[in-house]
C-alpha positions in Angstrom: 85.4 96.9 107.2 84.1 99.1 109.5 80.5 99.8 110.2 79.1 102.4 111.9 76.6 101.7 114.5 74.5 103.3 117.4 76.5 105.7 117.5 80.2 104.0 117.1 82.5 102.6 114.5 82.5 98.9 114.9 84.4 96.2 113.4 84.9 92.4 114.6 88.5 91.0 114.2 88.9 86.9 114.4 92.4 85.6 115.0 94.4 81.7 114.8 94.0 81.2 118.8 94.0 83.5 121.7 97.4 84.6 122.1 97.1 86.2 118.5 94.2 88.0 119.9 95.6 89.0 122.7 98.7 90.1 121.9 96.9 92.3 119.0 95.0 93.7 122.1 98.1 94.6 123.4 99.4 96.4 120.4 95.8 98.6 119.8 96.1 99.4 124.1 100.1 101.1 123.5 98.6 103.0 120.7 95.4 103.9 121.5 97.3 105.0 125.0 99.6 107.3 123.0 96.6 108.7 121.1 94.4 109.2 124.4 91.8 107.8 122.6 90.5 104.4 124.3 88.1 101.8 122.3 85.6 99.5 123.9 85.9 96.4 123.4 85.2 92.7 123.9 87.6 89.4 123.9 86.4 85.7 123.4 89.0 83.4 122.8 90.3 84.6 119.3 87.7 87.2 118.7 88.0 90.6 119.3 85.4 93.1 118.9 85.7 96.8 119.0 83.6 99.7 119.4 84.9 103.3 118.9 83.0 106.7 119.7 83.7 109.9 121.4 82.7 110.0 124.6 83.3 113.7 125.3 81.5 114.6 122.5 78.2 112.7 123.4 79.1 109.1 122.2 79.2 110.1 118.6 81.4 109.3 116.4 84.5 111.9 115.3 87.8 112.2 113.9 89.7 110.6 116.6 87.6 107.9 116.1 88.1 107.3 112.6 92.3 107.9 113.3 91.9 105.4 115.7 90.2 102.9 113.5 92.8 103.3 110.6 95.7 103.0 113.5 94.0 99.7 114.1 93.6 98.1 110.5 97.3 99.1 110.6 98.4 97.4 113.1 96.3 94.5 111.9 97.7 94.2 108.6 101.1 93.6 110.3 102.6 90.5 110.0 
């Protein structure tokens, strides 16, 4: 579940091993890309954290932050 905190959505993702991480990285970058909409985020081995807010609109959070977020628990849920 997402939380939102100082200003930004954040959630922390655990995966098997770092390649599982990573490639979910790489899924999130190709559509966060395609929604011009660009998370921070952390990676430790198979942890990934993310944070989401709008940095145009004074690091709050907004709509295109929650799309993102829902784009991301999608891809998640993928097998």
């Amino acid at each position: 579940m997402w939380t939102e905190e100082n200003n930004a959505l954040y959630k922390k993702f655990v995966f098997k091993d770092f390649s599982e991480a990573f490639a979910f990285m790489t899924r999130v970058a190709l559509a966060a890309e395609k929604m011009d909409h660009h998370p921070s985020w952390s990676n430790t081995w198979n942890t990934v954290e993310i944070r989401l807010s709008t940095h145009d609109a004074g690091n709050t959070v907004t709509d295109r932050d929650k799309k993102l977020s829902r784009k991301i628990d999608e891809i998640n849920s993928r097998p």
